[in-house]
CHARMM internal coordinates of N, CA and C (Angstrom, degrees):
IC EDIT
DIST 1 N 1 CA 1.4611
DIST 1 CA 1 C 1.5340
ANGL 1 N 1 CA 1 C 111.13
DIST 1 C 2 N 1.5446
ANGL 1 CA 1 C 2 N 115.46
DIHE 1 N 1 CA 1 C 2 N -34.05
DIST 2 N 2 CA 1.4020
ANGL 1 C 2 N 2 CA 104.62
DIHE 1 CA 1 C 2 N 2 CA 174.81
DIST 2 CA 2 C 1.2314
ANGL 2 N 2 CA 2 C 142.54
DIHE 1 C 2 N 2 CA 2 C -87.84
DIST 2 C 3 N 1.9210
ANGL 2 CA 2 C 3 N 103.01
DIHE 2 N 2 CA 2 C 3 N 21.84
DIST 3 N 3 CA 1.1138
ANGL 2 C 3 N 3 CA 109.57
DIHE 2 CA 2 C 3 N 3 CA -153.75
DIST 3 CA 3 C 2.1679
ANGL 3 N 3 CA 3 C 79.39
DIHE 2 C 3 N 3 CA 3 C -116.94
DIST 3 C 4 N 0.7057
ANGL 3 CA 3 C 4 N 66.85
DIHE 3 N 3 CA 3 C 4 N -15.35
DIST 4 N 4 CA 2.1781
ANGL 3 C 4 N 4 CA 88.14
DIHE 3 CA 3 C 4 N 4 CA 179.31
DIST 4 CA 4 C 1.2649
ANGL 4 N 4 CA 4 C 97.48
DIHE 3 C 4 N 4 CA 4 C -78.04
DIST 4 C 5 N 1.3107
ANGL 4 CA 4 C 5 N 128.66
DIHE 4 N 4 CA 4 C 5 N -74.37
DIST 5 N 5 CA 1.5111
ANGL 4 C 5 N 5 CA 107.70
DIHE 4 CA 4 C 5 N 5 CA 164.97
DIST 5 CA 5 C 1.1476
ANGL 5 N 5 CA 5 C 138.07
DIHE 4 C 5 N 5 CA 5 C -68.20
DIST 5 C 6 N 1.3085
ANGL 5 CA 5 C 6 N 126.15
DIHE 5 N 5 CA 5 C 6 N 1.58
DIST 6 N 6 CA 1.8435
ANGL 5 C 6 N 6 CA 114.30
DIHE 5 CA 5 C 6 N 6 CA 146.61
DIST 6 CA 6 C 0.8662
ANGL 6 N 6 CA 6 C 138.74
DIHE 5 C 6 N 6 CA 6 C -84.78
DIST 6 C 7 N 1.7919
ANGL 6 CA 6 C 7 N 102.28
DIHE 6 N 6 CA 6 C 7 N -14.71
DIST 7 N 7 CA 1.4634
ANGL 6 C 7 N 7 CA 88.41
DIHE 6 CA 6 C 7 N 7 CA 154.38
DIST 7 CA 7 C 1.3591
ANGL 7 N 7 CA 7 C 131.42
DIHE 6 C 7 N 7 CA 7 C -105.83
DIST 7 C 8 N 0.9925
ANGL 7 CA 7 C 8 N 132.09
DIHE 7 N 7 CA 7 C 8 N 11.58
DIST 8 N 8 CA 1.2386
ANGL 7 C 8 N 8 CA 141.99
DIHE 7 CA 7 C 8 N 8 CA 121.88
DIST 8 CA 8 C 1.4519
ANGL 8 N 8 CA 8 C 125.67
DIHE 7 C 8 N 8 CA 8 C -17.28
DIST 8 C 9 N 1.6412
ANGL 8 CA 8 C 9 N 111.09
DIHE 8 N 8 CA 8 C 9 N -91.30
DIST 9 N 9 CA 1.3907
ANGL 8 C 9 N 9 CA 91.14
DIHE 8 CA 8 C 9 N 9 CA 166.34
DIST 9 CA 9 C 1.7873
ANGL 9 N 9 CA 9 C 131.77
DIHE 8 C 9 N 9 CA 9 C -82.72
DIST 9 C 10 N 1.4274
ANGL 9 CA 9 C 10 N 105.79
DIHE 9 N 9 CA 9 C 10 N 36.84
DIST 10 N 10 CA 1.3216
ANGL 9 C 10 N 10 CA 106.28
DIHE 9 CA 9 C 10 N 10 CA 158.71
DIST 10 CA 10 C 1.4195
ANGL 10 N 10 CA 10 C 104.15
DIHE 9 C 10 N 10 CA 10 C -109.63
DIST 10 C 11 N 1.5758
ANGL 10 CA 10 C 11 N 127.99
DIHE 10 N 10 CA 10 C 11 N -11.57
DIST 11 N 11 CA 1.3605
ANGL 10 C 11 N 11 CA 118.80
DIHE 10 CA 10 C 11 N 11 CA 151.54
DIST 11 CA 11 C 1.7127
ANGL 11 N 11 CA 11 C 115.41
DIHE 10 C 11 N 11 CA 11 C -54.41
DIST 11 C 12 N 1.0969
ANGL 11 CA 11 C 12 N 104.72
DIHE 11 N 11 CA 11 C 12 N -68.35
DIST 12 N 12 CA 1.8214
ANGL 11 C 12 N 12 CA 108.15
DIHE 11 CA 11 C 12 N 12 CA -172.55
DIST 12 CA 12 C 1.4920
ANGL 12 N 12 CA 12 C 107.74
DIHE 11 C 12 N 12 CA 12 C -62.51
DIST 12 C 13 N 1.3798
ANGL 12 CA 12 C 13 N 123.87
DIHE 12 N 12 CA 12 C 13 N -11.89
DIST 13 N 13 CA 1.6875
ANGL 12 C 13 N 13 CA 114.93
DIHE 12 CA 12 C 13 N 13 CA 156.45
DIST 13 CA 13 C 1.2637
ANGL 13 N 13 CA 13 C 120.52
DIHE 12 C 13 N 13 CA 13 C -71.80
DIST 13 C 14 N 1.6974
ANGL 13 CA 13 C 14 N 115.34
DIHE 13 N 13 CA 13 C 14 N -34.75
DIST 14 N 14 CA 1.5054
ANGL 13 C 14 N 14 CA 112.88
DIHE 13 CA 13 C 14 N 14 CA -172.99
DIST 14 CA 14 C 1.6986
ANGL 14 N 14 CA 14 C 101.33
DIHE 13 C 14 N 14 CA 14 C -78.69
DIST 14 C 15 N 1.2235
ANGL 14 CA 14 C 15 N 111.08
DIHE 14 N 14 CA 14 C 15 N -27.63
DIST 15 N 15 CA 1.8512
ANGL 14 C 15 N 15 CA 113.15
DIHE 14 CA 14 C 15 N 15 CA -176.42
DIST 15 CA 15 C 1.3966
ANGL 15 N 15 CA 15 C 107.64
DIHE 14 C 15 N 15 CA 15 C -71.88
DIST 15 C 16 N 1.7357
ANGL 15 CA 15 C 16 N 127.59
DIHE 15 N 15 CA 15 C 16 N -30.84
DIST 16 N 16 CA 1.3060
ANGL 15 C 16 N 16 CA 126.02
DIHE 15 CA 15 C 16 N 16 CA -165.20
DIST 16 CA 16 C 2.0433
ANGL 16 N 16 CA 16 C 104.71
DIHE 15 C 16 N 16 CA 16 C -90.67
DIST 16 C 17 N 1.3622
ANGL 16 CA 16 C 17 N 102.42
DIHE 16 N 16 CA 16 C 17 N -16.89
DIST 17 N 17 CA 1.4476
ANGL 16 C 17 N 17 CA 135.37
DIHE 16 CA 16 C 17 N 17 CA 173.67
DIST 17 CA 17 C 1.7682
ANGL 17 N 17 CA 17 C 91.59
DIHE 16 C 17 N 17 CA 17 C -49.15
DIST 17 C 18 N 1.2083
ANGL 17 CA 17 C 18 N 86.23
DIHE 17 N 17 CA 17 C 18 N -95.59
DIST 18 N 18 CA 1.7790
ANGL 17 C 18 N 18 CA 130.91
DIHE 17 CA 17 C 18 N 18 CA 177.55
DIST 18 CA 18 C 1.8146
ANGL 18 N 18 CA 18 C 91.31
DIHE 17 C 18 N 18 CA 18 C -21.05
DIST 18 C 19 N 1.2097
ANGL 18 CA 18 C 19 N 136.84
DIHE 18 N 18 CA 18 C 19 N -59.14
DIST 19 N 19 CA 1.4085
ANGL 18 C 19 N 19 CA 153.00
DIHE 18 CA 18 C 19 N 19 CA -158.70
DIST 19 CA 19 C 1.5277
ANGL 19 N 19 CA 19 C 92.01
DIHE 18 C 19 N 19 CA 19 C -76.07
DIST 19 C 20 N 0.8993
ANGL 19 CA 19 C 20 N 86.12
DIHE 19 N 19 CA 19 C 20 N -36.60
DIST 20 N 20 CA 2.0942
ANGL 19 C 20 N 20 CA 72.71
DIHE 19 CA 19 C 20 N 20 CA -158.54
DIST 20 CA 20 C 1.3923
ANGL 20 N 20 CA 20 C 101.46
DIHE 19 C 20 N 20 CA 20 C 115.50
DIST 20 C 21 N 1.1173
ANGL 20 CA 20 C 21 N 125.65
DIHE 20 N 20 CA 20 C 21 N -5.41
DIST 21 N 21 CA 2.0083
ANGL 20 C 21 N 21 CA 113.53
DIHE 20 CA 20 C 21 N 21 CA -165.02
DIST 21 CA 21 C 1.4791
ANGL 21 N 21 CA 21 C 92.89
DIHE 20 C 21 N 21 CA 21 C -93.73
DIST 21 C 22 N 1.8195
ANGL 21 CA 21 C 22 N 103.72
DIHE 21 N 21 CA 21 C 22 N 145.51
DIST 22 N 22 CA 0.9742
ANGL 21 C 22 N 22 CA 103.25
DIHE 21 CA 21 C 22 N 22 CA 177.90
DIST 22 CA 22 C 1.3336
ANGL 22 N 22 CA 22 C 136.15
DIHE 21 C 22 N 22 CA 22 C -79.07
DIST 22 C 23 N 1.1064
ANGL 22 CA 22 C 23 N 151.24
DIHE 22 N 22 CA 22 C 23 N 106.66
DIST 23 N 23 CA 1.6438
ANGL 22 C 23 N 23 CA 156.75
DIHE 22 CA 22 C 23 N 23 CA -163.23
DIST 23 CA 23 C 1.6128
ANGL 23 N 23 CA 23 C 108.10
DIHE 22 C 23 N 23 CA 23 C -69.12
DIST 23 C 24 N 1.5777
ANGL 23 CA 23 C 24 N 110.05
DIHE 23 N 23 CA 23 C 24 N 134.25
DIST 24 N 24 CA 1.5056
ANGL 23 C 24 N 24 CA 110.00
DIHE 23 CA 23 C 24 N 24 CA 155.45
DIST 24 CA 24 C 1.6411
ANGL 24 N 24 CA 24 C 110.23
DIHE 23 C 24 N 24 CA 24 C -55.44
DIST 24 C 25 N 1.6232
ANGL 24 CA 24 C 25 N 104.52
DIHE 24 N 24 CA 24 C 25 N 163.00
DIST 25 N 25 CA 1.6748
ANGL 24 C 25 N 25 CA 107.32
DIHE 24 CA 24 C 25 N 25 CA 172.59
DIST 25 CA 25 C 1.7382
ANGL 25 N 25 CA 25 C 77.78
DIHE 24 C 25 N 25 CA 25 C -85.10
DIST 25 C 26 N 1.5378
ANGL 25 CA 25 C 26 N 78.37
DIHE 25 N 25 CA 25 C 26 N 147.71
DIST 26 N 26 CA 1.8293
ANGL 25 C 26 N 26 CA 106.96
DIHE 25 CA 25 C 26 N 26 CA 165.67
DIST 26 CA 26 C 1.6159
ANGL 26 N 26 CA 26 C 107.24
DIHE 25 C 26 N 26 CA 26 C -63.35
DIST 26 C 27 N 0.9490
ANGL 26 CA 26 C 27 N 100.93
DIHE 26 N 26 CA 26 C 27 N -50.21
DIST 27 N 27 CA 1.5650
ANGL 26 C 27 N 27 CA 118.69
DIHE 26 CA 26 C 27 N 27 CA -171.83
DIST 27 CA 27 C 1.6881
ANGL 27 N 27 CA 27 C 123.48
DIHE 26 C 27 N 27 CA 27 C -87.29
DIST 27 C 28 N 1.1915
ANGL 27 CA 27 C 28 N 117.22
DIHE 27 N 27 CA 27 C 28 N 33.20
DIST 28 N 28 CA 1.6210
ANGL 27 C 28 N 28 CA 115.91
DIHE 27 CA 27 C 28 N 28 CA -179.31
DIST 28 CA 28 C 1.8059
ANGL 28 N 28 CA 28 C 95.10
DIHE 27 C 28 N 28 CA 28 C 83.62
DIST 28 C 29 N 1.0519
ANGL 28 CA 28 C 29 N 112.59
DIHE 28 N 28 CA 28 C 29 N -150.46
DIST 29 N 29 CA 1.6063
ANGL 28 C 29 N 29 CA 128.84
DIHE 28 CA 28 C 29 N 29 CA -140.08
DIST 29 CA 29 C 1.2183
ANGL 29 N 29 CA 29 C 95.61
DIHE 28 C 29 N 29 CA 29 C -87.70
DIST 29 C 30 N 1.3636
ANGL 29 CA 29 C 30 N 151.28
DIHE 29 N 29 CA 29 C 30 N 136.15
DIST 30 N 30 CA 1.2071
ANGL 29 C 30 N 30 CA 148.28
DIHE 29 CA 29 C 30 N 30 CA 130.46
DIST 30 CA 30 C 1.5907
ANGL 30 N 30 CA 30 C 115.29
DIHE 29 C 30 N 30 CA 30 C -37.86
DIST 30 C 31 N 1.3356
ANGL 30 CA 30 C 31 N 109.54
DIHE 30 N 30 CA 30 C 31 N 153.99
DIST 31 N 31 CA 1.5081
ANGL 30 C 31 N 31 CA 93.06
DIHE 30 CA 30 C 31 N 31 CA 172.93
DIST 31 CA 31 C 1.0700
ANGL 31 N 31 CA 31 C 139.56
DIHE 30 C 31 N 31 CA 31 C -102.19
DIST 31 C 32 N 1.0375
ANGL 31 CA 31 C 32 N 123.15
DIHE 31 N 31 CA 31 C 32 N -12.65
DIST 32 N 32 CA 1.4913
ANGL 31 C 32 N 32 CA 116.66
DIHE 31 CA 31 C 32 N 32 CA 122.41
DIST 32 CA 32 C 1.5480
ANGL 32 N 32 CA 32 C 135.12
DIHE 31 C 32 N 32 CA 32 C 20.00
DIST 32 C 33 N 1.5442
ANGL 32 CA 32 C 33 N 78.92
DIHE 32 N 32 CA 32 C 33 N -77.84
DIST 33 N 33 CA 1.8570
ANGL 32 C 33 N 33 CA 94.49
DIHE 32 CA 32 C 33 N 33 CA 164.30
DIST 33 CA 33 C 1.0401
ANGL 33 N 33 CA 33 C 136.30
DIHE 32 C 33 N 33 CA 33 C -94.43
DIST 33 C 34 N 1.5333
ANGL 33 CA 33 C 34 N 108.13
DIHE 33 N 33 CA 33 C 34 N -21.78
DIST 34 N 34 CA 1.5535
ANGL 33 C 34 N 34 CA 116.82
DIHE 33 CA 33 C 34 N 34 CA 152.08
DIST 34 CA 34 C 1.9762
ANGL 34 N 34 CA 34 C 111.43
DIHE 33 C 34 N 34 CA 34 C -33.51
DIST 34 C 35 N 1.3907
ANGL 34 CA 34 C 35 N 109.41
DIHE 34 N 34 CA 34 C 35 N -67.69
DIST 35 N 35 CA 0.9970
ANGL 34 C 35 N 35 CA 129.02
DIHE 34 CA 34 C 35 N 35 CA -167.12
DIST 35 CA 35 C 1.9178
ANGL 35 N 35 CA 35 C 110.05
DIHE 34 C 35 N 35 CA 35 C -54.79
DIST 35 C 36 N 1.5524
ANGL 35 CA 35 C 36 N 106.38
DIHE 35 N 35 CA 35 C 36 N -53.84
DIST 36 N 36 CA 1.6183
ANGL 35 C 36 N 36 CA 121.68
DIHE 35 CA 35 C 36 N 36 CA 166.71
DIST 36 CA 36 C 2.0380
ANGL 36 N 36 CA 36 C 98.97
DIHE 35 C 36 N 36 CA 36 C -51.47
DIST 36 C 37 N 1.1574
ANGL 36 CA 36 C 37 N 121.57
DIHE 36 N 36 CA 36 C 37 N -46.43
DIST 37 N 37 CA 1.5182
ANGL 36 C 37 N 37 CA 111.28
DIHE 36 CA 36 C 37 N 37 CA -149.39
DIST 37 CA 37 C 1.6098
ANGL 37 N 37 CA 37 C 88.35
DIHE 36 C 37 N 37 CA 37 C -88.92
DIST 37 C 38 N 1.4019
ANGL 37 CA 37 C 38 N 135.70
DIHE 37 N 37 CA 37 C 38 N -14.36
DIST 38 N 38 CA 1.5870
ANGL 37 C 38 N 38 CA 137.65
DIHE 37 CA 37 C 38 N 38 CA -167.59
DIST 38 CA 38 C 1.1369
ANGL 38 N 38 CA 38 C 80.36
DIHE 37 C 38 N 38 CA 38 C -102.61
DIST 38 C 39 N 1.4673
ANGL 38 CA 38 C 39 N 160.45
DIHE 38 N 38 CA 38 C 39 N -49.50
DIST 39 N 39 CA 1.5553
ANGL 38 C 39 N 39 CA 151.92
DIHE 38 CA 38 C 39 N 39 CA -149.40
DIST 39 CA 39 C 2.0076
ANGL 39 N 39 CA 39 C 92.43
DIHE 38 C 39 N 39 CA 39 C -82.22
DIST 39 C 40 N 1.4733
ANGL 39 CA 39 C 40 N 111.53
DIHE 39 N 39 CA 39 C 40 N -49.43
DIST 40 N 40 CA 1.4423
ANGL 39 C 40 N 40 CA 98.17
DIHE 39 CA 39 C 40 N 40 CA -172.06
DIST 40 CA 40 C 1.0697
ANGL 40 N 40 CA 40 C 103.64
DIHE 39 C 40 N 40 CA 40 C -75.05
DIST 40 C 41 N 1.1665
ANGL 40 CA 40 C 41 N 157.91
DIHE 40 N 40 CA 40 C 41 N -16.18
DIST 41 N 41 CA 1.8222
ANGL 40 C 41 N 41 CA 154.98
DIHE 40 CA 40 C 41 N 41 CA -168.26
DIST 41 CA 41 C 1.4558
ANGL 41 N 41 CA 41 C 96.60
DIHE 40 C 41 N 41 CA 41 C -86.02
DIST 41 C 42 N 1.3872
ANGL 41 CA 41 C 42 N 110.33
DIHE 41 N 41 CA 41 C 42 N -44.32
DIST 42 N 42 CA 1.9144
ANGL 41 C 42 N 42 CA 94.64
DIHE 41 CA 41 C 42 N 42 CA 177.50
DIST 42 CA 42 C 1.6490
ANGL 42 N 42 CA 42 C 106.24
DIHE 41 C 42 N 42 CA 42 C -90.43
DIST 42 C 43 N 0.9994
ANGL 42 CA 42 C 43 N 119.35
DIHE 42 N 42 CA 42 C 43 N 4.24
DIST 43 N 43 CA 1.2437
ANGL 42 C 43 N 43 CA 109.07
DIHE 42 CA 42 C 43 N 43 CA 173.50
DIST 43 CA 43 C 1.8697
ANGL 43 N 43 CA 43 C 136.81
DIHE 42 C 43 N 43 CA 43 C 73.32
DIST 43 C 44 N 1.4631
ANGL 43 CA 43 C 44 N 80.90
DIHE 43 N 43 CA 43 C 44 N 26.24
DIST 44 N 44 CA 1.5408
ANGL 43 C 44 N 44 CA 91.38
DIHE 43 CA 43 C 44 N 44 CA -168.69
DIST 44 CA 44 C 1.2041
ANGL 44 N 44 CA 44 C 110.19
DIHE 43 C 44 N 44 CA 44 C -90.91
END
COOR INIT
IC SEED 1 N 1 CA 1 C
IC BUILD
């Protein structure tokens, strides 16, 4: 069953991809935002 829902929502990631809409990372934070969410905590 859990192999049914990943790919699943690795279907509706590649379709929201495909659109232009922006997708959560699968995997926790991009870094990117890693980098934005460590810059606002110290306050720089």
């Amino acid at each position: 069953m859990v192999e049914h829902e990943i790919h699943h929502r690795g279907q509706i990631h590649l379709y929201l991809g495909m659109l232009g809409v922006p997708t959560p990372p699968a995997y926790g934070l991009t870094s990117g935002q890693e980098l934005a969410a460590s810059v606002c905590r110290s306050g720089l």
